[in-house]
N, C-alpha and C positions, 0 to 999 in steps of 0.2 A: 657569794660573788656571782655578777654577771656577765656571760660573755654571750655577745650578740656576733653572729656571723650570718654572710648574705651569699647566694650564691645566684645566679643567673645563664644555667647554661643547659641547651635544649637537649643536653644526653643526661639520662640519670646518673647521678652519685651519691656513691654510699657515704654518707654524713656520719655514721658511727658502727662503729665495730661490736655485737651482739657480747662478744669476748670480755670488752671494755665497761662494757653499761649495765648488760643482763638483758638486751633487747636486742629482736633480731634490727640486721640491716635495713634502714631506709633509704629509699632512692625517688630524690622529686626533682620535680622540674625547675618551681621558684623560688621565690626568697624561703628562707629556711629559719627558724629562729632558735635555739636551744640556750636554754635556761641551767642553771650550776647553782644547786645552793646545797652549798657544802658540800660534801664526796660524795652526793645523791643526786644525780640527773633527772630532770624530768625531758622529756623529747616532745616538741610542741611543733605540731601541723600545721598553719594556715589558724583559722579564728578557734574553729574549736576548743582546739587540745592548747589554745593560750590562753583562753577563757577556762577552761576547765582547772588548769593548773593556778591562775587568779582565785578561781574558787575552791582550792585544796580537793579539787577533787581528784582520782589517784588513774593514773596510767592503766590502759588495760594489760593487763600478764598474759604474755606469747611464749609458748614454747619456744627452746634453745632455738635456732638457723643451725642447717647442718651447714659444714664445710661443703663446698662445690670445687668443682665438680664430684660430687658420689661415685663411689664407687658401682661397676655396672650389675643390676640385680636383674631378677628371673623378669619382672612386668613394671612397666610404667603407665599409668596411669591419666592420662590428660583431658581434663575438664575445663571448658570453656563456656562463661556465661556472662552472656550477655544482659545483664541487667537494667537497662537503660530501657524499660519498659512498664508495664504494668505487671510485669512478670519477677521482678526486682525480690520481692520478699518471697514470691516461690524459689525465687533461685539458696535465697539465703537458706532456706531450711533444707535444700537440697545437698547445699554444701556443709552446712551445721549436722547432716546423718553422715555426710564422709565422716567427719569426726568420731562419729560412734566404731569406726572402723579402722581408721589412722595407718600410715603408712607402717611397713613393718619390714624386716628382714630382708624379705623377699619381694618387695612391690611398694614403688613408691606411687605417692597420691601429688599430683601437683594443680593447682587452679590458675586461672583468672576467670575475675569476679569484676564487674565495672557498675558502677552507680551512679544517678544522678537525682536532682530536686525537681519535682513541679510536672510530673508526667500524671496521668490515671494511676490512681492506687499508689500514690508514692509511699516508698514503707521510710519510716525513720528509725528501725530498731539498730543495734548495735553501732552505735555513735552517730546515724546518721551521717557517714563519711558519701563524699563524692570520687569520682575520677575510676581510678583502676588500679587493683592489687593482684598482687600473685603470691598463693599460696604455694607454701608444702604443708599439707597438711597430716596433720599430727592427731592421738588417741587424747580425747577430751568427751567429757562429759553435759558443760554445760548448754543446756538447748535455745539460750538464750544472748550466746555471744559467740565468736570464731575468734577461737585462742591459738589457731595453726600460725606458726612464727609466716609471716608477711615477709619477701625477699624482694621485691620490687612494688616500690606504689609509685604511680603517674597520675596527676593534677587530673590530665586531661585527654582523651583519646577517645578516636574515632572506631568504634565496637564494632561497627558494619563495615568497615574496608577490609577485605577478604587479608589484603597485606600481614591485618593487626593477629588474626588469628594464624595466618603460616606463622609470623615473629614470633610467636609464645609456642608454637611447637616445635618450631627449630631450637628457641631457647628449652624451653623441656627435654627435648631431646642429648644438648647440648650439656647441659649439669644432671641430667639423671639419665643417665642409657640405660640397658634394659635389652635383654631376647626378645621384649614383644612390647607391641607400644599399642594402646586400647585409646582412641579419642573419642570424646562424647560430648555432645554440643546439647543445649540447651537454650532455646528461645524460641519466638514465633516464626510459622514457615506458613507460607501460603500454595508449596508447591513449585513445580516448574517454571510458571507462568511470573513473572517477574512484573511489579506493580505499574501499568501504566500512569500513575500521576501519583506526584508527591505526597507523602505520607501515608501509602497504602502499606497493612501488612504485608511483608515482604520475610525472606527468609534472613535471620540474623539482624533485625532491623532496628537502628539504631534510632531514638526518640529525640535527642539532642541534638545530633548531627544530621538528621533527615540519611543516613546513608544506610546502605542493604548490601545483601551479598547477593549477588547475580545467580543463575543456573551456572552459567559457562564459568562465574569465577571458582566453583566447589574446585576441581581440576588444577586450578593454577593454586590453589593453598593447599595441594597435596601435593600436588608436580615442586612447589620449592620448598615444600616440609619432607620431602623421601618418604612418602606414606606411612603406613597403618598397619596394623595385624586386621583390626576391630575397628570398623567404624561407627559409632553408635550415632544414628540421627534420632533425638528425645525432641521433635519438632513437626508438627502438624501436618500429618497429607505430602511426606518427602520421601514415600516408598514407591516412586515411579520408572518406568524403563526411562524415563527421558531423565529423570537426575542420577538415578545408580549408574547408566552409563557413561557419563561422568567422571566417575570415582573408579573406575572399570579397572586402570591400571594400576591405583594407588591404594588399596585396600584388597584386604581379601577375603571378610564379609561384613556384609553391612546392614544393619538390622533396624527398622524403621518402621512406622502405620503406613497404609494409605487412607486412613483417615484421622481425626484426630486423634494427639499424642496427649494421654494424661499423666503422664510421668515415668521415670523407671526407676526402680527401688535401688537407690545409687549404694546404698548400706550392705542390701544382700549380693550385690552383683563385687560390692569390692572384698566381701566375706568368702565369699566364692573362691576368687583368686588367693588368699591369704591363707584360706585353709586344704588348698590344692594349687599351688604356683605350677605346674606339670599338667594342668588342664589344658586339654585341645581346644583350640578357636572353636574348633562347631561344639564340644561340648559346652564351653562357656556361652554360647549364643545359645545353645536351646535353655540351660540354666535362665538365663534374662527374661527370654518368657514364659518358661515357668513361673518363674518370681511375679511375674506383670500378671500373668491369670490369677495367682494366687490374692495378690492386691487388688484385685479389681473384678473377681467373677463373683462376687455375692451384691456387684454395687446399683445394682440395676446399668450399668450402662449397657451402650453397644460399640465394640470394640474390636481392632485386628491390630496385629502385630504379626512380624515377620520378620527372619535371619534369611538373607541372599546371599549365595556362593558367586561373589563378582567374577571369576573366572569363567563361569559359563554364557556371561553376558554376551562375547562375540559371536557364538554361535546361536543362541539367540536370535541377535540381529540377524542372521544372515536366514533365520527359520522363519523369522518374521517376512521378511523381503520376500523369500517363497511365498506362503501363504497369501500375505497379503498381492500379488501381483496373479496369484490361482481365484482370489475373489473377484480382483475387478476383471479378468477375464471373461469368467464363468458369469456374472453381471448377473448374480442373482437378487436385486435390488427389496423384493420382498423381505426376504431374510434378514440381508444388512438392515432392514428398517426392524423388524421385528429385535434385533439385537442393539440399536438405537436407542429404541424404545422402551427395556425390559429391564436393559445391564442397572446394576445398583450401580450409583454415583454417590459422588461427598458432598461435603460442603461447600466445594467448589465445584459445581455441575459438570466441570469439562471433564473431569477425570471423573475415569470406570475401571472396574474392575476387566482385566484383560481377560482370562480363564472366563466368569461369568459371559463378556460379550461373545470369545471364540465360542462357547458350549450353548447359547442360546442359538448364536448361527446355524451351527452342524444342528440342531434338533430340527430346525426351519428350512435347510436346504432343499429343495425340489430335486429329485435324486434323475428327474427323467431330464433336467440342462445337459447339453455336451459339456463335456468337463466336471460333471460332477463327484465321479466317484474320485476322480483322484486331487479337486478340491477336498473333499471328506479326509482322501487319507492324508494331505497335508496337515489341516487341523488336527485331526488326532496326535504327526507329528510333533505339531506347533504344543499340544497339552503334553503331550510327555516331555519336550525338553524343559519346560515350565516347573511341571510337576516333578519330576527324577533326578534334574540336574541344575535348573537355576535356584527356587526356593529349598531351602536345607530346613525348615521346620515354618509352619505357621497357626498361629492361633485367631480363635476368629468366636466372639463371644454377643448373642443377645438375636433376637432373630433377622433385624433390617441386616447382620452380618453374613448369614450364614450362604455359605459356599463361596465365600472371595478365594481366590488362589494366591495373595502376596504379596501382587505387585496392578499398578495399576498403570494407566495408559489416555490419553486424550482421545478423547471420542467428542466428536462437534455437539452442541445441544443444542445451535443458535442463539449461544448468546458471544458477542461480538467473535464472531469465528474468524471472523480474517483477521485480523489483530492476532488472534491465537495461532491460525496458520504460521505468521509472519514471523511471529517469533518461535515455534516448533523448529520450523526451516531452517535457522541459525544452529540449531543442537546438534549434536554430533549422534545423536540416535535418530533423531531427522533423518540426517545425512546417510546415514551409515544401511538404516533398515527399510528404507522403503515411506515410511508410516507418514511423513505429510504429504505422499502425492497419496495415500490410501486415504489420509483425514479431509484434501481438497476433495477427495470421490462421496463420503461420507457426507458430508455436507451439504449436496446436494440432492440426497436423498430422504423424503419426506413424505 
């Protein structure tokens, strides 16, 4: 027998009960089609999975769906990836190693996974589906499919509207509570600096829809998500005072490069919690990079990672504000150039490492300027609130790395600086610390 049913309506519905069929819940957008032949359902998506089932080819096998909302356990889990990039099949196998790990007693694992056709390196493995699903993911072995039962798929969705990613945390939140909620994003970031013209890497950047997630939107998808224990940024050059402060009151650490991000071992870090649910935040952060040096210190790269205690971010700001208004006082212009000129930078030249440019300065000061000595004892300040109380562990591997302190900062290079000012200004670390009328002083010095 067949029965053909159509459905057209912009809010997901569950077309079939996991209870009913042996398959978790689906939820789409369009026309829907499902197929009856005999007391064995097949569930057909769009052209694929009706072409597949034409060709006797067999449904993929999804673990049970639990009932929701779950009962509330020790850690939740949430993973966001944005695959609508060239980064599409890294994500897959990042989420195929949750698997090796699966949700358990004590810690649920939940995704969204979004894909699309026709970008750089488009991957086609496990069916080649497009749109957006959301996992719970489940203990499976194969490394070559994601058998975690699927509770929401969408046709179509915009990956880079900051909106999409509060919605999947609010939902996460919502069917799996939890003592402590761990977010962890994955995709390309280019840092603070948000892309001047279409199509530039941006942070969360969506290939199909041209859309990106702003600096200033981080804040607004934790401000209407009710934050984070754990913020994990797994994304390029996002360990800045200008984006953690940001997240300053919605998290309460957040672990991140200032230069590029080549992965985090999403398997030992969920092994972690599963075999100690009673783990402290800071011990589960210095665990994550241990995990990252162990991956990655024999690899020849050069690499830093870093765990921030966001609570010390205000005062921070306000040692910065000191500092920087004791420098352009004291107008030791020598120094600031020598510190200009010296600080390691990334791949995106305007960010520096901050400790690196403070400690190049204080070696270069002219100790005989009015104002100097207690310029000095500011700095010294300024490295110990850094050192003692903002950064809670850092690693820093390969020589171009060595002595970064954790967090990095805009330091002008001339290359289009005022553009950069411009949009510094808007930031609430802008705002808050001093640092773009220091970067407009900075600037001019050459």
């Amino acid at each position: 027998m067949y029965c053909i049913s159509q459905y057209n309506n912009p809010t997901p519905i569950n077309i079939l009960d996991s209870s009913e069929a042996g398959h978790p819940p689906l939820h789409l957008h369009h026309v829907c089609t499902i197929l009856l032949v005999g007391m064995k359902p097949s569930i057909l998506i769009g052209r694929f999975f009706l072409a597949a089932a034409l060709s006797g080819a067999a449904w993929p096998v999804f673990a049970k769906s639990p009932t929701l909302p779950m009962a509330p356990k020790k850690w939740t889990i949430m993973v966001y990836l944005n695959g609508k990039s060239n980064l599409e099949e890294n994500h897959f196998h990042r989420l195929n190693s949750l698997e090796s790990a699966g949700s358990d007693a004590g810690m649920n694992i939940v995704a969204e996974y979004s894909r699309m056709r026709g970008q750089d390196e488009d991957f086609t493995g496990d069916s080649d589906w497009t749109g957006s699903r959301r996992y719970y993911i489940t203990l499976d072995s194969d490394p070559n499919a994601l058998k975690s039962p699927v509770l929401e798929q969408t046709d179509m969705v915009d990956s880079g509207d900051w909106r999409r990613v509060a919605n999947f945390i609010k939902w996460a939140k919502k069917n799996f509570p939890a003592e402590r909620y761990l977010l962890l994003y994955r995709f390309h970031g280019m840092g603070w600096i948000d892309p001047e013209k279409p199509k530039g890497k941006a942070m969360n950047f969506d290939d199909e829809t041209g859309n990106f997630t702003a600096t200033a939107e981080i804040s607004q998808i934790l401000k209407e998500a009710g934050g984070v224990d754990l913020y994990l940024q797994d994304v390029c050059m996002m360990q800045s005072l200008e984006v953690l402060y940001e997240i300053k009151d919605y998290a309460k650490i957040a672990i991140g490069a200032e230069t590029l991000s080549y992965g985090f071992n999403y398997y030992l870090l969920a092994s972690a919690i599963s075999a100690s649910p009673a783990i402290s935040n800071t011990e589960l952060a210095k665990s994550v990079l241990s995990t990252y040096r162990g991956d990655y210190g024999r690899s020849g790269f050069n690499y830093q990672l870093s765990a921030v205690n966001t609570s010390a971010l205000g005062d921070m700001a306000v040692q910065v504000r000191r500092w920087t208004a004791a420098v352009m006082r004291v107008n030791d212009r020598a120094a600031a150039l020598e510190a200009k000129k010296n600080v390691t930078r990334f791949t995106n030249t305007q960010y520096a490492d901050l400790k690196l440019f403070a400690g190049i300065f204080l070696k270069n000061l002219h100790a005989d300027l009015p104002g100097a000595q207690e310029l000095a004892a500011e700095t010294r300040s300024l490295l110990s609130v850094l050192d003692n109380r903002l950064v809670l562990d850092n690693i820093t591997v390969g020589e171009k790395m060595s002595g970064l302190g954790g967090v990095s900062v805009y330091v002008p290079d001339g290359n289009n600086d005022l553009w950069a000012i411009s949009q510094h200004a808007a930031l609430n670390f802008g705002k808050d610390s001093g640092w773009t009328d220091f970067a407009r002083y900075l600037k001019d010095i050459n």
